[in-house]
C-alpha positions in Angstrom: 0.0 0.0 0.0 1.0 3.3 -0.5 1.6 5.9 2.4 4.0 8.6 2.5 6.3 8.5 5.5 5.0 11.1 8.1 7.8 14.3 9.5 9.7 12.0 12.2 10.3 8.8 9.9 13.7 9.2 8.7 16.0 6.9 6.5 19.0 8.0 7.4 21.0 5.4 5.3 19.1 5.0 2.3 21.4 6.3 -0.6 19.1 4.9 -3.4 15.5 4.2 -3.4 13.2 2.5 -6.4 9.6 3.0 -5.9 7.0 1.2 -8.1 3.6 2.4 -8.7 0.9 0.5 -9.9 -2.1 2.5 -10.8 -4.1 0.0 -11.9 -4.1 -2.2 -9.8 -5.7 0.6 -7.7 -2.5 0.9 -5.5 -1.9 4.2 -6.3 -4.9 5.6 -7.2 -5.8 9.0 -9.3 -6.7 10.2 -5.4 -2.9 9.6 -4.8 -0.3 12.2 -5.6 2.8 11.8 -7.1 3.9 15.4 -5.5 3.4 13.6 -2.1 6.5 11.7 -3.1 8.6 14.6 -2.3 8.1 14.0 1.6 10.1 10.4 0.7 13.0 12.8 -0.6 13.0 14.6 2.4 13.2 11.2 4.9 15.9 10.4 2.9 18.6 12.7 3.8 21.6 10.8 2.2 19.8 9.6 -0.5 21.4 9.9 -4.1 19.4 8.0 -6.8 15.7 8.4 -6.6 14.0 5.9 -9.7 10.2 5.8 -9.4 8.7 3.7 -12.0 4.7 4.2 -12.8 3.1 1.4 -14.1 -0.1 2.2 -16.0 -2.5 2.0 -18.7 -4.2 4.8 -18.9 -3.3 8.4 -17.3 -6.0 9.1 -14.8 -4.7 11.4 -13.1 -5.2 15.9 -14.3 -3.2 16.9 -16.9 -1.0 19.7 -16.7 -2.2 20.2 -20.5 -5.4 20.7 -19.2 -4.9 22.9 -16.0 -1.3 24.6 -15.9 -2.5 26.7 -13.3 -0.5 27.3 -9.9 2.0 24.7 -10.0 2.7 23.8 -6.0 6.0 23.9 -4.4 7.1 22.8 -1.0 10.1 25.7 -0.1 12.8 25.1 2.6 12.7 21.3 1.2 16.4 20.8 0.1 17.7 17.5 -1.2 21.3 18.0 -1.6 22.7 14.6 -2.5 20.8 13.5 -5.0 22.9 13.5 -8.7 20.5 11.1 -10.2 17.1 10.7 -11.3 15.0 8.4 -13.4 11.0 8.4 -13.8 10.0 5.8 -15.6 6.3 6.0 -17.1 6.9 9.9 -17.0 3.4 10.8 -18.0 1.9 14.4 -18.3 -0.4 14.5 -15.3 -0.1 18.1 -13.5 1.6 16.3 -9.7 4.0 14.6 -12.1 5.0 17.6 -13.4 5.1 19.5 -10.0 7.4 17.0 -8.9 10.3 17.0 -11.3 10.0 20.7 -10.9 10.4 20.6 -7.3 13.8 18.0 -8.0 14.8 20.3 -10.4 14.8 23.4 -8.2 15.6 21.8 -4.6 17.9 19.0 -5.2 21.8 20.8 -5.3 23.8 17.9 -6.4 21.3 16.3 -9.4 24.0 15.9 -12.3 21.1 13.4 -14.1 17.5 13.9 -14.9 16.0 10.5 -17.1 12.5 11.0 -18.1 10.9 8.0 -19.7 7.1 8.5 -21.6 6.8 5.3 -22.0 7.7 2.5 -20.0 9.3 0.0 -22.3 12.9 1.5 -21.7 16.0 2.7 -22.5 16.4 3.9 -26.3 19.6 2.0 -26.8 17.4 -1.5 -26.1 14.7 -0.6 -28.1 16.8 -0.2 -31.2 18.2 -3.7 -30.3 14.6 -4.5 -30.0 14.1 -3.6 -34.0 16.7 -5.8 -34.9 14.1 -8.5 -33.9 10.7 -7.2 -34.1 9.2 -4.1 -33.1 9.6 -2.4 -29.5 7.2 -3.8 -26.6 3.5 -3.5 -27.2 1.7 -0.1 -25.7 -1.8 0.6 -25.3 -3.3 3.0 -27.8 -4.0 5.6 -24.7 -0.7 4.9 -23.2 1.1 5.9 -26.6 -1.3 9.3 -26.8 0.0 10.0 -23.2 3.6 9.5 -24.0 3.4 12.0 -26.7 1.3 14.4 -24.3 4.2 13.3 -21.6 7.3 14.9 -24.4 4.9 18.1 -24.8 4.6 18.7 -20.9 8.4 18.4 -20.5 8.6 20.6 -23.1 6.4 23.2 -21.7 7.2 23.0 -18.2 10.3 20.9 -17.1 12.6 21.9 -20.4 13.0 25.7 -18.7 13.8 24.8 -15.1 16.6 22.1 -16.5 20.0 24.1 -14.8 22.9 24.1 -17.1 24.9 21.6 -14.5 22.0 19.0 -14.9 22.1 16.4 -18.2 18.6 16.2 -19.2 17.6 12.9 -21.2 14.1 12.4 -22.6 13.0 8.5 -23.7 10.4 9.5 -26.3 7.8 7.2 -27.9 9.3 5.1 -30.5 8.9 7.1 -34.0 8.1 3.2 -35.7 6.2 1.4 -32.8 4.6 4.2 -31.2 3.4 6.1 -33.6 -0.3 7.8 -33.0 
């Protein structure tokens, strides 16, 4: 289940964290907020690679497409060790957004920043993938969110990017994911 931890749960050790969220499975539901993950980064005062992986198939959640209005911020949150990021099944609803801002702006040491719109992986295995086939399968409204996912971080991620962070965005396939 999911719960984010309350102000005096710490993990004072914890230098690399992988969360998975299944939001079908009603898990994480579109009630749930992925902005609330930012309270794991702050019980994590050591930690330095932060990967959560959302595992959908179909974006429930508000778009920031649809309502870019007032984006929330936390302020005093500082995550200074983290250099490395990944969110896999980066999709463009408006907390998912608000929370790679927040990373962006808060955490000091972030030298990487992965943003994956569509869960089937790394661009370098889905060519290898070709050689063989075609990439993994994605739902019709997964592939429409993955290009809605590219457009958000365009919009809204691309100009809070710091010179000092390396920015990579896994786009939808241009032969298997094509809309």
């Amino acid at each position: 289940m999911f719960s984010t931890p309350s102000a005096p749960l710490k993990f004072f050790h914890l230098k690399h964290l992988d969360i998975c969220l299944a939001a079908d499975s009603g898990i994480f539901s579109p009630n749930s907020d992925y902005f609330s993950l930012v309270f794991f980064l702050d019980a994590c005062p050591i930690l330095e690679i932060f990967r959560p992986k959302v595992i959908q198939t179909r974006m429930k959640h508000v778009s920031v497409l649809q309502d870019s209005s007032h984006l929330r911020q936390i302020p005093g949150l500082r995550h200074g060790n983290i250099k490395k990021v990944e969110i896999i099944g980066f999709c463009s609803a408006k907390s998912m957004v608000e929370l790679t801002c927040h990373i962006l702006e808060n955490a000091t040491s972030l030298e990487c920043l992965t943003l994956d719109t569509i869960s089937g992986g790394i661009d370098a295995y889905r060519l290898n993938r070709h050689k063989f086939g075609k990439c993994f399968s994605e739902g019709r409204h997964m592939v429409v969110e993955a290009h809605k996912a590219v457009l958000a971080i365009e919009r809204h991620v691309m100009v809070k990017v710091p010179s000092t962070v390396k920015l990579n965005v896994i786009k939808p396939c241009s032969r298997c994911h094509v809309v």
